[in-house]
C-alpha positions in Angstrom: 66.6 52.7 -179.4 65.1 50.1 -181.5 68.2 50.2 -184.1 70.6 48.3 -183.6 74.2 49.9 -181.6 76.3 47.5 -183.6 74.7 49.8 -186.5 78.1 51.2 -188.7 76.6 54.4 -189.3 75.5 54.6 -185.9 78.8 53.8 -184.5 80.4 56.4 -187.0 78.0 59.2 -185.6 77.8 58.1 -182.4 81.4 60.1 -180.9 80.2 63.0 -182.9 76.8 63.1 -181.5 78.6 62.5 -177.8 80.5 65.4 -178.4 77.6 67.5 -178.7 75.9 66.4 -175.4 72.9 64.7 -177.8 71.3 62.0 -177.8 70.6 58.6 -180.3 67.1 57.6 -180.4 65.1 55.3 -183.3 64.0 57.5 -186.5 60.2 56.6 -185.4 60.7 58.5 -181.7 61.8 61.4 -183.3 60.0 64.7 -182.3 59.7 68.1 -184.0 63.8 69.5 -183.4 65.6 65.8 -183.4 67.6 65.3 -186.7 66.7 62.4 -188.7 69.5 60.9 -190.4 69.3 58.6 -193.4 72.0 56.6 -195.1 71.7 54.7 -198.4 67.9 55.6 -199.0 66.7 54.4 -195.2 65.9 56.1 -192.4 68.7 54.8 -189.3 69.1 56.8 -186.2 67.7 59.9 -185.3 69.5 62.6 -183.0 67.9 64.7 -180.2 70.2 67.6 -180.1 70.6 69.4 -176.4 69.6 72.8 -175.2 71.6 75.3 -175.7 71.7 76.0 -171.7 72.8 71.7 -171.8 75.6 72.2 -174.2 77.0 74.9 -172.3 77.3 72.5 -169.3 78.4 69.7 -171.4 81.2 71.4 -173.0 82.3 72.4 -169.2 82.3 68.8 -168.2 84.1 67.8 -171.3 87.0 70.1 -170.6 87.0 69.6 -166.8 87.5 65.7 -168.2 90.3 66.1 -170.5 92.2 68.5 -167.9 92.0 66.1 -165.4 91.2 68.8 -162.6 88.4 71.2 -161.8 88.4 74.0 -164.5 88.7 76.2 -161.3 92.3 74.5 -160.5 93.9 75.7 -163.3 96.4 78.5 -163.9 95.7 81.7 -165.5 97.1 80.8 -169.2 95.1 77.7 -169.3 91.7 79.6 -168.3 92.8 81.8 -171.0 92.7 79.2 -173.6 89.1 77.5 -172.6 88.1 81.3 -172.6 89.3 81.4 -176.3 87.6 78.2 -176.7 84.5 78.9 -175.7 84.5 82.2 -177.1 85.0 80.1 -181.1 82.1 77.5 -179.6 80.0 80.1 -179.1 79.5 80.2 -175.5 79.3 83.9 -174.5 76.3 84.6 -177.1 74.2 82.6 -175.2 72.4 84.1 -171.8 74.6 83.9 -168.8 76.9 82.1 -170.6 79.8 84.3 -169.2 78.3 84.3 -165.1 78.4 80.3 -166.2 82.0 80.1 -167.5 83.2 82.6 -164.6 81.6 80.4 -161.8 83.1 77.0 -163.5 86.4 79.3 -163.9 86.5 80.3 -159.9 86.8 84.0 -161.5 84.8 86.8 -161.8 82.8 88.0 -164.7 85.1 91.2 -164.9 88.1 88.6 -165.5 86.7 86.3 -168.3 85.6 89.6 -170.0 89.2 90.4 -169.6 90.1 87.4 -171.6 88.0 88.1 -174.3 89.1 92.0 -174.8 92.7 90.6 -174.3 91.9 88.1 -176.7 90.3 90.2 -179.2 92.9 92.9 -178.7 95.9 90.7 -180.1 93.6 89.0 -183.0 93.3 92.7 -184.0 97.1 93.3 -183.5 98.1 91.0 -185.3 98.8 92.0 -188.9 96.5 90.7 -191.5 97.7 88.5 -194.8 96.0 90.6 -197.3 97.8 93.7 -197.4 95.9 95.9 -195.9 
């Protein structure tokens, strides 16, 4: 990247664009999908976002790293919750996004879909605020 790292605004985007499995790259190497982003009237970095198939995989990595163990190593409440957490990051609406969660899982498909109806079944238990 020809802009500087010690940029501010880079650094401020920088964990951000991490999280997201992109990448930072100089405004003038951007290509039709990157983001351009300008502060104060100029043109500073430019972000090539992942694919979709990428951020999956990134987001799998990401959790293996902050539980400190193979996703596949941990018990059945804690699968629960990355289920849950996929589920909100949108995992499951992309194509084989379940086969890829089971397989990182060590469960079956049946079982993470089990996670989600369980899921879904208490969110619609639960009784709603508005009075209905």
């Amino acid at each position: 990247m020809t802009r500087p790292a010690d940029d501010p605004f880079v650094t401020a985007v920088k964990p951000l664009v991490d999280a997201i499995g992109g990448e930072l790259i100089a405004p003038d190497s951007a290509q039709g999908d990157d983001v351009v982003l300008s502060w104060e009237g100029r043109e500073v970095v430019a972000v090539r976002l992942p694919h979709l198939s990428d951020s999956l995989d990134h987001i799998l990595a990401e959790l293996r790293r902050r539980h400190g163990v193979p996703l596949a190593d941990l018990d059945r409440k804690t699968k629960q919750s990355v289920v849950r957490l996929l589920e909100q990051r949108g995992a499951f609406s992309m194509r084989h996004g379940v086969e890829t969660v089971a397989t990182a899982l060590g469960v079956s498909r049946f079982t993470v879909y089990n996670y989600l109806n369980r899921e879904n079944a208490e969110r619609s238990a639960e009784p709603r605020g508005d009075g209905a």
